[in-house]
C-alpha positions as CSV (number, residue, x, y, z in Angstrom):
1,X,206.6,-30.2,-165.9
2,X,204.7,-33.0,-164.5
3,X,207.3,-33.7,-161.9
4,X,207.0,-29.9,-160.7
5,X,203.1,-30.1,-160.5
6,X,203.2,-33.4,-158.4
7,X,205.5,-31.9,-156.2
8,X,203.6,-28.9,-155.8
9,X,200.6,-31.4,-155.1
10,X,202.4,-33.6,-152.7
11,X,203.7,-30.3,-150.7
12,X,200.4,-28.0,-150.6
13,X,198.0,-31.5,-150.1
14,X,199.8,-32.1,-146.4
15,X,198.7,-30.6,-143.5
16,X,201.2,-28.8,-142.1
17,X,202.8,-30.0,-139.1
18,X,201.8,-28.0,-135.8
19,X,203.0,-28.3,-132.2
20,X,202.5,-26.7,-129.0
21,X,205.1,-24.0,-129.5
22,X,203.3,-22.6,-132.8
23,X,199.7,-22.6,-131.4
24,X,198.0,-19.8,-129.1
25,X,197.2,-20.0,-125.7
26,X,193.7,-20.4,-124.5
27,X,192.3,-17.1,-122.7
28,X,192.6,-18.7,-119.4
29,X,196.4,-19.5,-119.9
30,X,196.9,-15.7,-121.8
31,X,195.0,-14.2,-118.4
32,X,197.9,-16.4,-115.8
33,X,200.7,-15.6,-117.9
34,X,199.7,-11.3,-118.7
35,X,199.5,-11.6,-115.1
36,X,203.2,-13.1,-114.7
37,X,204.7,-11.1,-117.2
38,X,202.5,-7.6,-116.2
39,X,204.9,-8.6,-112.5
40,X,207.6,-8.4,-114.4
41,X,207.0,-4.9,-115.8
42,X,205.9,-4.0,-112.1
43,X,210.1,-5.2,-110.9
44,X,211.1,-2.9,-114.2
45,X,209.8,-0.3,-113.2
46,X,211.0,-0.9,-109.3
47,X,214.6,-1.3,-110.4
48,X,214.4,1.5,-112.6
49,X,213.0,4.0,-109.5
50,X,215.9,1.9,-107.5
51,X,218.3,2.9,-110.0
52,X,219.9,-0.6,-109.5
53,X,221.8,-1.6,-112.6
54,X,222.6,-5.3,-111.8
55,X,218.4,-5.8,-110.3
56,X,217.1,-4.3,-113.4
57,X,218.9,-6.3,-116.0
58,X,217.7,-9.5,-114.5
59,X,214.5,-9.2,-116.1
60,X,216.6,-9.4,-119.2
61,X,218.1,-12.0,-121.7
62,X,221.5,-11.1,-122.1
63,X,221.1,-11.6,-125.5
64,X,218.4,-8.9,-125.9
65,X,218.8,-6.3,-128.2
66,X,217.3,-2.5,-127.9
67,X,216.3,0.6,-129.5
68,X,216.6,3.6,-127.5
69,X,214.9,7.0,-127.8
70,X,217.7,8.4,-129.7
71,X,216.9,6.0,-132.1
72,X,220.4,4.2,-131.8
73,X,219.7,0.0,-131.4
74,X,222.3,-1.3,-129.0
75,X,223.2,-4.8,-127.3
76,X,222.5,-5.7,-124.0
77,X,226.0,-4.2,-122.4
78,X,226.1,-1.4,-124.0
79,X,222.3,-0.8,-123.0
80,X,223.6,-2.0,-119.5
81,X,226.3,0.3,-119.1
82,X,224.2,3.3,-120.8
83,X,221.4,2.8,-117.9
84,X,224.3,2.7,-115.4
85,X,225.8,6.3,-116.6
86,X,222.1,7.7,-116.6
87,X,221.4,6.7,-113.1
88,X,224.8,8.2,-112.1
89,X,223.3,11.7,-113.6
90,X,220.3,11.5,-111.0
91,X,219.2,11.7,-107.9
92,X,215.5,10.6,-108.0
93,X,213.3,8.9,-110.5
94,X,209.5,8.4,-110.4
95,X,207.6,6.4,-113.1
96,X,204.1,6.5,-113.0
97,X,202.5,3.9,-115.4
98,X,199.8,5.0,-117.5
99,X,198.5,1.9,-119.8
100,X,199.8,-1.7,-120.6
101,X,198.4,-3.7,-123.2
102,X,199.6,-7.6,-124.4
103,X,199.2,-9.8,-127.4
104,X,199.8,-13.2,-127.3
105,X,202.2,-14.7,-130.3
106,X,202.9,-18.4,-130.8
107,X,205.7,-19.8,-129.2
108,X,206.0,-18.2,-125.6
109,X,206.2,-15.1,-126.8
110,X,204.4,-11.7,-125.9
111,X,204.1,-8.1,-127.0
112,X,204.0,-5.8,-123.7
113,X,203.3,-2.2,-125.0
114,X,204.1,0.2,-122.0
115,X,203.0,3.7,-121.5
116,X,203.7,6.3,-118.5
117,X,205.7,9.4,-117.4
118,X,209.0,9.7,-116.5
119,X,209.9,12.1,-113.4
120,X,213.7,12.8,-112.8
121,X,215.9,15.1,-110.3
122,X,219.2,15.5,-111.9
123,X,221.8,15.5,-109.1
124,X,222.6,18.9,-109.9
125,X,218.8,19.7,-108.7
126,X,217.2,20.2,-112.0
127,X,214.0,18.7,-112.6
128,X,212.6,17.4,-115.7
129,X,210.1,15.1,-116.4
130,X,208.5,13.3,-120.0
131,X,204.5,13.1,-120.0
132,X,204.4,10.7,-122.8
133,X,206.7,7.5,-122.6
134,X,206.5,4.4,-124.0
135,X,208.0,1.3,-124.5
136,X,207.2,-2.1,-126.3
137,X,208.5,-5.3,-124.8
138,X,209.0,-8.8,-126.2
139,X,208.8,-11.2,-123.6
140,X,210.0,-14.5,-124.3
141,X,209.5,-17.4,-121.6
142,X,213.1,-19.2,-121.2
143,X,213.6,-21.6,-118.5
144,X,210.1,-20.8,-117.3
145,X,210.7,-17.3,-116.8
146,X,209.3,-14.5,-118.5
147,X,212.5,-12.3,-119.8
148,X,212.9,-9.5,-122.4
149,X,213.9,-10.3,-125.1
150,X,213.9,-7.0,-126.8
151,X,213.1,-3.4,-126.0
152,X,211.8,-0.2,-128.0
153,X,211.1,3.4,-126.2
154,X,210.7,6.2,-127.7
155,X,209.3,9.1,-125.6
156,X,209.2,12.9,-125.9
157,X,212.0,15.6,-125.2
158,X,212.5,16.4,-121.6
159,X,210.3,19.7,-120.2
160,X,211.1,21.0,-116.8
């Protein structure tokens, strides 16, 4: 019993040991890097309204992992490939962004909580759009580059 309690003292009497990866970023540093990262959303959305697969995906770590408005969560190919049949199916997309909000995490990491409308032309003509869309990001900063590392949307049915 002793032996326990002077563990327990040893362990909870030491500071715990902090680095630069575990502590936040001052306001000034949040304000450079919201600004990096909100570029990043900005070539998102560009690619997206491009409807260029291979551009969009840059943005990405290929070891990202989503969860799309179906609610099904899927790798990063099979998000690829998914993007690449929907682009196929039209002929125009318009995103207008409505609100973007960040918080900062410890280690290089950032929450990017997107909101806007989508506006599609099917190639068959049809037009549909979705008033409320969102989608939260996790940017992570690997090899001094701001990528996704994950990716949630959710987003109302269609209306035309």
């Amino acid at each position: 019993m002793k032996t326990i309690l002077f563990i327990s003292m040893v362990l909870f009497s030491f500071p715990c040991h902090s680095d630069t990866a575990t502590t936040l970023l001052s306001p000034g540093d949040q304000e450079a890097d919201k600004k990096e990262i909100s570029t990043v959303v900005k070539l998102i959305i560009q690619n997206l309204e491009k409807m260029d697969v291979e551009a969009l995906f840059q943005s990405y770590s290929d070891s990202s992992n989503f969860f799309t408005t179906d609610g099904s969560m899927i790798n990063f190919q099979v998000f690829k490939n998914h993007n690449a049949a929907w682009f196929n199916s039209l002929a125009a997309l318009k995103i207008t962004t409505s609100s973007e909000y960040y918080r900062f995490l410890p280690g290089n990491t950032v929450i990017c909580s997107w909101m806007g409308k989508f506006e599609m032309t099917l190639r068959t003509g049809a037009q549909l759009k979705i008033d409320k869309f969102g989608i939260t990001y996790i940017f992570r900063k690997i090899d001094n580059k701001w990528k996704v590392i994950h990716q949630h949307a959710s987003a109302l049915p269609p209306s035309q």
